[in-house]
C-alpha positions in Angstrom: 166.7 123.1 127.7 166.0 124.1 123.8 163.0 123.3 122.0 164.2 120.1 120.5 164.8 118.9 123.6 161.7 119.5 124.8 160.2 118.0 121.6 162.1 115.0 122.4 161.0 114.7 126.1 157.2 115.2 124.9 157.8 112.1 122.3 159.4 109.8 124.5 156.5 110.0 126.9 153.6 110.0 124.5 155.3 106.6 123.1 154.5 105.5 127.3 151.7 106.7 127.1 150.4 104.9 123.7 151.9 101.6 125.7 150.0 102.2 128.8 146.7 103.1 127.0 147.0 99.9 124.9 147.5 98.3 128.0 144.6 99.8 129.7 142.3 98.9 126.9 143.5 95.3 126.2 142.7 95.3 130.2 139.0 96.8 129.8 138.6 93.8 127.3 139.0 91.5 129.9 136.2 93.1 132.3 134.1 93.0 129.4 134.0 89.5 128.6 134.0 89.1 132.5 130.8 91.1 132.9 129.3 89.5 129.4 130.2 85.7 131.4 128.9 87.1 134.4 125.5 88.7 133.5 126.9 92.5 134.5 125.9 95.7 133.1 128.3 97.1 131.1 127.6 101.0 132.7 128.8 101.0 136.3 128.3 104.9 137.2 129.8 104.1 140.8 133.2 102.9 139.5 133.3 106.0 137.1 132.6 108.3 139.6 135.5 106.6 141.7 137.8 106.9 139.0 136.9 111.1 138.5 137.0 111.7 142.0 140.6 110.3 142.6 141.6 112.2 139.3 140.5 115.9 140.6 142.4 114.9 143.7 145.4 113.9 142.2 145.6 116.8 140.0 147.0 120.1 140.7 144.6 123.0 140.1 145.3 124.0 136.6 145.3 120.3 135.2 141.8 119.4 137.1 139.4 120.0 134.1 142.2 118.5 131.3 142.8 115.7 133.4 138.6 115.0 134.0 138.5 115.1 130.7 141.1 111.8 129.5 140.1 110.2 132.0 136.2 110.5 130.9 137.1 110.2 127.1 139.3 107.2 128.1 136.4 105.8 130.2 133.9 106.5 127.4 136.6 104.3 124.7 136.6 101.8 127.1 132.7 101.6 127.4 132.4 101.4 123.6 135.4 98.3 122.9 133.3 96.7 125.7 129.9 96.9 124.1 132.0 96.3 121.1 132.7 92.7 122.5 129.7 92.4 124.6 126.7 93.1 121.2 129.3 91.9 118.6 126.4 89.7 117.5 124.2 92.7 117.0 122.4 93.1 113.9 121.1 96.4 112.4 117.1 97.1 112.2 115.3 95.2 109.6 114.5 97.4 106.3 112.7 96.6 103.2 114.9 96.7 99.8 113.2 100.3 97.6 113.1 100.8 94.3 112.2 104.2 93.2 110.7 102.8 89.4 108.0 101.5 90.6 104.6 104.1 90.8 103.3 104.9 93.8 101.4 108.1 95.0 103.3 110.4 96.7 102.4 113.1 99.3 103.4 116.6 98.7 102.8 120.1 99.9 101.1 123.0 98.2 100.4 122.9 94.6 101.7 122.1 91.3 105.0 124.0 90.7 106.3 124.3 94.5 109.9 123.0 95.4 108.3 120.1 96.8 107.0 118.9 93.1 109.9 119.8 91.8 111.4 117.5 94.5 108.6 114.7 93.8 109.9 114.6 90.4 113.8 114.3 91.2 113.0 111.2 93.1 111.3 109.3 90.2 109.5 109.9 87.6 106.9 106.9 88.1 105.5 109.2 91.3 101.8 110.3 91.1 101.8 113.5 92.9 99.3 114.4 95.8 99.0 117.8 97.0 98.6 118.5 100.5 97.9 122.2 101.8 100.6 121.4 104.6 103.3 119.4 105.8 101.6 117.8 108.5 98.6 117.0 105.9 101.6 114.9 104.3 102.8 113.3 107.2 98.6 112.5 108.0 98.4 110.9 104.7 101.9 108.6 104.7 100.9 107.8 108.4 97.2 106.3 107.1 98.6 104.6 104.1 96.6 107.1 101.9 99.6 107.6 99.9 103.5 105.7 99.9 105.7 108.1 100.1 105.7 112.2 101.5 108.3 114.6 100.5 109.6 117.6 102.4 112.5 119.6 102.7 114.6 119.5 105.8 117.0 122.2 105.7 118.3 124.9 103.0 122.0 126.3 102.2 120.8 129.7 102.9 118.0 129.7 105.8 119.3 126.8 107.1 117.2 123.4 108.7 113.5 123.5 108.0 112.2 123.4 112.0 108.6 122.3 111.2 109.7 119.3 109.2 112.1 118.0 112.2 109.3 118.5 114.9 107.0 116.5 112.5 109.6 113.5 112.1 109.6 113.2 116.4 105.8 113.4 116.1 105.1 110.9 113.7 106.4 107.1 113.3 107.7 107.7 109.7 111.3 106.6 108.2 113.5 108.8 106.2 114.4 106.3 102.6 116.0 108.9 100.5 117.4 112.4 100.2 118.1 114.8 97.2 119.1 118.4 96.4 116.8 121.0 94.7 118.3 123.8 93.4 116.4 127.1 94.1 115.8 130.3 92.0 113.4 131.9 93.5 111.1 135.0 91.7 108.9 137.7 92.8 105.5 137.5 90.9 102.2 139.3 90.7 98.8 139.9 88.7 99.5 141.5 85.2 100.2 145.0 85.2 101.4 145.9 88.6 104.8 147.0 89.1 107.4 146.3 91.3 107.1 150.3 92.5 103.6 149.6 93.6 104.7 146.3 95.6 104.3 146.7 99.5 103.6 143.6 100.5 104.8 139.7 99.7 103.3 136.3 100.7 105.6 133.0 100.7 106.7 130.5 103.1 109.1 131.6 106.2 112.1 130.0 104.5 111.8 131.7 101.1 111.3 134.8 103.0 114.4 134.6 105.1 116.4 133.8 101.8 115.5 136.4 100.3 115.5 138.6 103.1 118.0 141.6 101.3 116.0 141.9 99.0 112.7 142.3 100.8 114.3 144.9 102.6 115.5 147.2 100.2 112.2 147.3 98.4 110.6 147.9 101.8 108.0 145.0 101.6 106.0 143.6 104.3 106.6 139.6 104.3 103.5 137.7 105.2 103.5 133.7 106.0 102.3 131.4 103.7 102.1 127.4 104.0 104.2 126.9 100.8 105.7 129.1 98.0 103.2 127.6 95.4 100.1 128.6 97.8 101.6 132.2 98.4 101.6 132.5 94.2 98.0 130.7 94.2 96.7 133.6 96.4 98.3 136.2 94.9 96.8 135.2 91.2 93.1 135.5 93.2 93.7 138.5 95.0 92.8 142.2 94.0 95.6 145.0 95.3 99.1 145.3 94.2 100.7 142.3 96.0 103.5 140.0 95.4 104.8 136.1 95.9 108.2 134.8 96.3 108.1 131.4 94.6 109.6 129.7 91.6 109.0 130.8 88.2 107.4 127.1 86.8 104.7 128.3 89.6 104.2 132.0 88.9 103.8 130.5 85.0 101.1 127.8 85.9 99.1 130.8 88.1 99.7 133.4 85.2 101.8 135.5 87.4 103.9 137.9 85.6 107.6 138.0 86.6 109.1 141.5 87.3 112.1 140.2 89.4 114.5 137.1 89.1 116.9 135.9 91.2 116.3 137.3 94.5 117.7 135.1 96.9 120.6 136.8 99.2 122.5 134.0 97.9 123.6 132.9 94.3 123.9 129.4 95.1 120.8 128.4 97.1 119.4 124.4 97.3 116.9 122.9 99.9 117.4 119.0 100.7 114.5 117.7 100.3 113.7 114.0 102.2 111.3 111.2 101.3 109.3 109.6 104.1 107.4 106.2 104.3 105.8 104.3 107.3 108.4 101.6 106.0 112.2 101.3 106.8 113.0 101.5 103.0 116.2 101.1 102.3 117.9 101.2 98.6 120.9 99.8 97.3 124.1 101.6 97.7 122.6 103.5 101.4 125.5 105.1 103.0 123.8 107.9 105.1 122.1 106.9 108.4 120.3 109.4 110.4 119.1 108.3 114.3 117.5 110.7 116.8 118.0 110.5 120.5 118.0 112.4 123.5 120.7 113.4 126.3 120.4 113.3 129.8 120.8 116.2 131.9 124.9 116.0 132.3 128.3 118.0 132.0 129.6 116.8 128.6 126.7 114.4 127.6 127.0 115.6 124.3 130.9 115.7 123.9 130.7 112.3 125.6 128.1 110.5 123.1 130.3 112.6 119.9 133.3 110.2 121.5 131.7 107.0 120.6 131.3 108.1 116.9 135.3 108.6 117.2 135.5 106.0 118.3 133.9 103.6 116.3 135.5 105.3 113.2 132.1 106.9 111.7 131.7 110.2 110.4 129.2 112.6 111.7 128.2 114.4 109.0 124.7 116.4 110.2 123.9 117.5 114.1 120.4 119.3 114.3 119.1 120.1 117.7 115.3 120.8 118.6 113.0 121.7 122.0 111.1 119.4 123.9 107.8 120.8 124.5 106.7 121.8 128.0 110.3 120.2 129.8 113.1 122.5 131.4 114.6 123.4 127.9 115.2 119.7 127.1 116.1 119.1 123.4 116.1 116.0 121.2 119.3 115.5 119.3 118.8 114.4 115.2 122.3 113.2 113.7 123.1 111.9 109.9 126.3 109.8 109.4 128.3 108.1 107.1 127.8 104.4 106.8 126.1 101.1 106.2 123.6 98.7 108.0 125.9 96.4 107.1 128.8 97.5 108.7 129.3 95.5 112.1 130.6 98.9 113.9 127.0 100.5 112.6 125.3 97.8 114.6 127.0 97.8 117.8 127.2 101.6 118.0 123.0 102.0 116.8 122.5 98.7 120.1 125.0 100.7 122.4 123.2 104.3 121.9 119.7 102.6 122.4 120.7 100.5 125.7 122.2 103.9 127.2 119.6 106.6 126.1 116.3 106.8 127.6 115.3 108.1 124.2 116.6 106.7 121.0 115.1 106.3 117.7 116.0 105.1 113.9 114.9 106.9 111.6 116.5 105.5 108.3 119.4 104.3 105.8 119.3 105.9 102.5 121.3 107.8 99.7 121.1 110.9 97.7 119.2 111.1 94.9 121.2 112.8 91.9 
């Protein structure tokens, strides 16, 4: 037999099977407007684990783990057209309409000049900024209703997602309303007169550190923490020795830092995204990201399985963060942007299926980028 033929042999039984999985589907539709008449949980583990178990003994050796896993991706379609059918009168959570023009105060860390202002001031100009000396003073002060709104980056093209900010955002009951990009340039600054030569050691925060990591090492300087770029230049304009901060040049200006090198990231093009938090679900006009956090159970595939129902209901998965659970067995919590609107009927069903199967699942906002 020649490759065409075979070619031919797989097309005529992928055209079965595309009859028989219509078939089965059209069928699961039935059993879901069964259980919906009858009361019945969608989830019935005991049939699925039925279904597995006659599949491993059907199949021969080498096929065992392919053919567990159509039959669980086919099980997991079915699931979501039935909870399509079953919650097709779910609605999306409530949100408030947002409108950046108006003034408010916003929360933001460090000082005057830091990414974070810069940030402030990308998301509107009517903002009255509030510095914080760190990011869980900003969450503090949305949380209270001392200020509106809080701003803090989430993840950078370089050093990648900002931990601290994610662990925060499970801490703390606040709602993502609006996203934007801040290009970084970052410097290396110090008191007048001292020379790079005489540099040995450089304060900044962890990120701008790692993104400029090349450079820290061939001048051999020791990196030291700082809560925020803007902070690390603020101590460096007080302090007496030949030291150094890593931060934008705006801030080494406003400090009277003098700027011996520029551009020093590892890479050319470096942006954080920066978010803006309420204690509101804000929501502006034109939203098309949605980002939900949830957890997993314990499970072979869990994660594959709940990435099916995004498939599955057509939306476009567009961010996938993970983070530890403190003091469990190396449990994690999930954190997942994607593409769509509250609008959107498949948003709905997908957000009411996700919270009626997770022990642990939380909204955390609609919103839009900020250009």
């Amino acid at each position: 037999m020649d490759l065409n033929e075979l070619r031919q042999g797989i097309n005529e039984i992928d055209a079965q099977i595309e009859e028989l999985f219509k078939r089965r589907m059209e069928l699961c539709i039935g059993v879901a407007e069964y259980k919906q008449e009858k009361g019945l949980p969608v989830f019935q583990g005991g049939r699925e684990k039925e279904i597995l178990e006659r599949v491993s003994r059907d199949m021969p050796d080498w096929l065992r783990g392919g053919g567990n896993v159509l039959f669980t991706t086919m099980m997991d379609i079915s699931k979501t057209l039935q909870f399509q059918r079953i919650f097709s009168d779910r609605t999306a959570p409530e949100t408030v309409p947002l409108d950046l023009s108006e003034a408010a105060v916003c929360a933001v860390p460090g000082i005057s000049g830091s990414y974070s202002h810069f940030a402030c001031r990308k998301f509107s100009g009517s903002f009255e900024p509030r510095f914080y000396p760190s990011f869980r003073e900003v969450f503090k002060a949305v949380e209270s209703g001392e200020t509106k709104f809080g701003v803090l980056p989430i993840v950078n093209s370089t050093a990648g997602s900002v931990g601290l900010t994610y662990e925060l955002l499970k801490e703390y009951e606040l709602m993502i309303c609006a996203t934007c990009k801040v290009k970084i340039s970052h410097c290396l600054a110090v008191r007048k007169g001292v020379k790079l030569e005489n540099v040995r050691e450089v304060w900044s925060h962890d990120q701008a550190l790692m993104q400029c990591s090349r450079f820290i090492g061939e001048h051999s300087l020791r990196p030291h923490l700082s809560e925020n770029t803007s902070l690390a230049a603020e101590f460096v304009a007080g302090a007496e020795g030949p030291y150094a901060a890593i931060c934008s040049e705006e801030c080494a200006k406003e400090r009277g830092l003098e700027i011996i090198a520029r551009g020093i990231a590892d890479a050319d093009k470096n942006a954080t995204r920066f978010i803006l938090v309420s204690k509101q679900a804000f929501c502006p006009e034109g939203a098309d990201i949605i980002s939900v956090s949830l957890a997993l159970p314990h499970q072979s595939s869990s994660l594959y399985r709940m990435l099916t129902k995004f498939s599955a209901a057509g939306l476009n998965l567009t961010m996938i963060e993970s983070r530890p659970i403190a003091n469990t067995d190396f449990d994690v919590v999930f954190y997942l942007d994607f593409e769509g609107s509250l609008s959107s009927p498949p948003v709905a069903r997908l957000m009411a299926e996700l919270e009626y199967e997770l022990s642990y699942f939380r909204f955390l906002g609609s919103y839009k980028e900020i250009k």
